[in-house]
C-alpha positions, 0 to 999 in steps of 0.5 A: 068457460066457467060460470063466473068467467061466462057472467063477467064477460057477459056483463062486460058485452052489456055494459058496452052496448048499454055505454055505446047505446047511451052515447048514440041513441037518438034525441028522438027517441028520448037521447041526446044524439041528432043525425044530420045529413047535410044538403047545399053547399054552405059548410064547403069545404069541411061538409059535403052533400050527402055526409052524416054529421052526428051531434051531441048536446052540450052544457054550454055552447062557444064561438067556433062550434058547430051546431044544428037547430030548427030554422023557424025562416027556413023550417028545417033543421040548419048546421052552423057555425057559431061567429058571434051572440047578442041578447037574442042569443047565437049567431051562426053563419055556413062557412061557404056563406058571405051572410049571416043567418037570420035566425038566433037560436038559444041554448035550449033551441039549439039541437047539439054540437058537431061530435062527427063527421061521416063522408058520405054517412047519409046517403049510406043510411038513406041506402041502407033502409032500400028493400035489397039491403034489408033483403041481404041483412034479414037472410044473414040474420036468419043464418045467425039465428039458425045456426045458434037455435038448438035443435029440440027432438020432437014431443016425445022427447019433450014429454019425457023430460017432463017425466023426469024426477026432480031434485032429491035434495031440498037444497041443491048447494054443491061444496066446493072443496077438492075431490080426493083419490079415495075408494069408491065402489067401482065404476067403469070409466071411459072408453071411447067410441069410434063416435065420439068425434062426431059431437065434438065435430058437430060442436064446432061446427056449430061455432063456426056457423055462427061466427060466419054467420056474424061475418057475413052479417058486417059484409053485407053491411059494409057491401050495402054501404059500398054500393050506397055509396057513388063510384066517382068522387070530385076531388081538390088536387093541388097541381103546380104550374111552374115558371123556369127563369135564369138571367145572364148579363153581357156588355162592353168594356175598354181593352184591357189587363180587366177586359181582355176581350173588352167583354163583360161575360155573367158572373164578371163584377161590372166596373163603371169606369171601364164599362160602355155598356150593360144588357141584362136578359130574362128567360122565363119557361112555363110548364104543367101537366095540360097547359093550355090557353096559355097568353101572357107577356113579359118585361124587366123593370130596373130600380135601386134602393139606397141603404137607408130604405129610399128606392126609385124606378130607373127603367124598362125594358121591351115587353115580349109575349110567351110562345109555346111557354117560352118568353125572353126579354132584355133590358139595358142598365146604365149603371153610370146614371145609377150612381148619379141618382144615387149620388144626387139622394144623398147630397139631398138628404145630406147623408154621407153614403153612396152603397144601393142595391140595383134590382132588376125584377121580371114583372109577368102577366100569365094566365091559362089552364090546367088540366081545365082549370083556369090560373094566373101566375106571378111574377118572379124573383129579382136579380140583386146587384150592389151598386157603389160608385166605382162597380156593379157586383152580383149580390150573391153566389152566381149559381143561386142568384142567376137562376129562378123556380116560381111554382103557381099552385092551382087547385084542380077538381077532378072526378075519378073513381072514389078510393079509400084510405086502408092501412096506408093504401088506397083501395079503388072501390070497385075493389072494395066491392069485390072484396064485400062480395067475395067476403060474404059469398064465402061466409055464407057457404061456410056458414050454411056448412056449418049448420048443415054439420050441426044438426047432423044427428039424433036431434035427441035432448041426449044428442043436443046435450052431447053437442053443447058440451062436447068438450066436458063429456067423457063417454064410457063403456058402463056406469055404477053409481056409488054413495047417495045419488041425486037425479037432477031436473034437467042437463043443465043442472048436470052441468052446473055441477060439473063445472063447480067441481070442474070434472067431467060428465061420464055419458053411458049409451046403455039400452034402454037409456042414455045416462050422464053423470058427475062423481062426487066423493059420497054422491052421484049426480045423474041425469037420465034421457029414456030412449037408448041405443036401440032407438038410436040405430045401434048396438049398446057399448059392451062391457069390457071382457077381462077383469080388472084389478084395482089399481087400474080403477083409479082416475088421477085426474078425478078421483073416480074409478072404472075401467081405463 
């Protein structure tokens, strides 16, 4: 990575911090954020004990917000519902609540408006001050910091950079043009080590420390959450208790090419000149998961309404109780009398018409439980008949009309392992919870890996230079300087000027010294670390043992010569 690239990326992670900062950093603190945790039940159902509300000042406040202030009745911070405001200013009431508040805060009284809401979010931030959870935080933060600590070498080290030369040069301005394949005098370029992995090895190892690291500090957190949170959760299911109904009718006719059998059977049109009589019946079937308690009754009322809106009771029949969720019922309908009434309105009115419906309507009184709650059902959907003066006709397709679903839902408050919603999942907690811990148990051990191999080493300022850029040294097996050569103050300078010229730095373990270089056209920039392969535990790279004609001394990619 470049340094500019390094500076823009840099500046972007801070400018993020910096924008996620301004946005959450609390109104105590000098911000514009409150945090709130509720407690009661007066925001039921959106709010709940224990959820973290976080709100943000606004300019102007409405009707239909909510917003937090300090209760001078109450003398603490309440969260409310803007309903309406006066001259005193606004007034809020909980949405659980019949009444209003007593208070009327102002613009200025009033802390922010709702921005989020947290379930569970404060008894979370409550949890996550507890000793255990600092505990858990403070040792992955130190892995974090230990595994990105650069391991330094003792004080003769130290004193020895101190002793190094500064920069020759006044100004140390690196031209920035490319480097072209001239000749130069001869330096021997690379030939690798069997060592020369282990740096790259360590390097990574280094990197992968610290991202566990980062790992296992997000899984402790979200473990520390997880078990902050309580297990079981009481949650508003809708369960449908459900009513079965069919109807079917039945009566007595004159013999004949109509009635045969002298029967009217369900689904036959009912002519009241031939009928003796009509029975209509009801059969109504309760069900739901754990009914219980069930007592109820049931009857069938009987009415006709007129084309022009008029309607009137006609009768009723016996009223029947529900056993083992079963009631049934009867009614008989006179459709003969019907007409009559009917006939009778319109001469009153003096309007000419003689068309009704004759409506035979199951009236229910049911109540129970389900699953431990308590319900009460309604009644079912009528049977539809069109009534004139010579026939009684169902008024619909027999398969539709004959048949009734009354679904009564009830809301059932249940307590069961608390679950959360993951990529269209729900994951029980208890799972979650395993994974948190398998997550930061293997985080850890990769992490402590990792640290363990980073610092694997000379602990030298040779050996941490090496390391840090592992992927940028070319070790070689002796170095010449040619043109002017300019020792820098530190490694870092070294690669700076690597990185301008976007080449390699040569490394040569020599005896007495650890020498790295970057190649320019008319200069050489070195930096030396005294010490050498004797302190190092062993032997000096030879140099090579055949002579080597020039046009092996060319490196394509760099300009530079040495041996290949």
């Amino acid at each position: 990575m470049t340094a500019a690239s390094r500076v823009a990326s840099t500046s972007a992670v801070v400018a993020l911090v910096l924008a996620t900062m301004w946005l959450f950093w609390p109104a105590g603190l000098g911000g514009g954020t409150t945090y709130v945790t509720t407690y009661g039940e007066s925001m039921e159902p959106e709010f709940s004990a224990g959820d973290l509300a976080v709100l943000s000042r606004a300019g102007s406040y409405s009707i239909g917000d909510v917003v937090a202030y300090r209760s001078e009745s109450l003398d603490t911070i309440v969260m409310h519902r803007i309903v309406a405001a006066d001259a005193e200013g606004f007034v809020t009431q909980g949405d659980n609540n019949d009444w209003l508040d007593e208070d009327r805060p102002t613009r200025g009284e009033i802390l922010g408006r709702l921005f989020v809401r947290i379930p569970q979010g404060g008894k979370a931030l409550e949890a996550v001050g507890s000793p255990w959870v600092l505990g858990a935080v403070g040792l992955a933060t130190s892995l974090v910091l230990g595994a990105s600590r650069r391991k330094r070498g003792g004080h003769r080290a130290r004193a020895l950079r101190r002793r190094l030369p500064a920069v020759r040069r006044p100004s140390f301005a690196v031209p920035s043009f490319s480097v072209p394949s001239v000749s130069v005098p001869p330096v021997r370029l690379p030939r690798v080590h069997r060592s020369t992995a282990t740096p790259l090895v360590r390097a990574r190892a280094r990197q992968v420390a610290m991202a566990s690291g980062a790992v296992a500090l997000v899984a402790a957190l979200g473990a520390a959450v997880l078990f902050a949170v309580p297990g079981t959760e009481t949650v508003e299911e809708p369960v449908t208790v459900t009513q079965q109904g069919r109807f079917s009718y039945t009566g007595t006719a004159e013999r004949g090419t109509t009635y045969p059998d002298g029967t009217v059977a369900t689904g036959d049109t009912v002519w009241t000149r031939l009928s003796t009589g009509l029975t209509v019946s009801y059969e109504d079937t309760v069900t739901g998961p754990e009914l219980a308690g069930l007592q109820g009754a049931l009857r069938l009322d009987v009415t006709v309404q007129a084309a022009d809106g008029w309607s009137t009771y006609l009768t009723s029949g016996p009223v029947v109780g529900f056993t083992d969720g079963v009631a049934t019922t009867s009614v008989d309908v006179d459709a003969t009398r019907a007409a009559e009434v009917l006939a009778r309105h319109y001469a009153e009115v003096g309007v000419s018409g003689s068309t009704a419906t004759l409506t035979v309507t199951p009236t229910v009184a049911l109540s129970g439980s389900v699953r431990g709650t308590a319900f009460e059902a309604g009644s079912p959907a009528g049977l539809n008949f069109a009534l004139d003066p010579t026939a009684l006709r169902l008024a619909g397709d027999p398969g539709a009309v004959l048949t009734t679903t009354t679904p009564t839902s009830v809301e059932v408050t249940t307590v069961g392992p608390r679950s959360f919603d993951v990529l269209a999942l729900a994951v029980p907690i208890g799972v979650a919870r395993g994974a948190a811990l398998a997550v930061l148990a293997l985080a850890l051990a990769v992490a402590g890996v990792g640290a363990v191999l980073g610092r694997a080493g000379r602990g030298d300022a040779a050996d941490e230079f090496i390391v840090r850029h592992a992927d940028r040294i070319v070790p070689v097996a002796g170095l010449a300087t040619g043109g002017t050569v300019i020792d820098v103050s530190d490694a870092d300078s070294l690669r700076r000027v690597a990185e301008r010229f976007d080449t390699v730095v040569l490394h040569h373990a020599g005896p007495d010294a650890d020498v790295f270089a970057v190649r320019d056209v008319d200069a050489t920039y070195r930096f030396v670390v005294p010490g050498g392969a004797e302190r190092r535990g062993r032997p000096p790279v030879p140099a090579p043992s055949r002579p080597v004609a020039d046009e092996e001394l060319t490196s394509p990619a760099t300009g530079l010569r040495g041996v290949a």
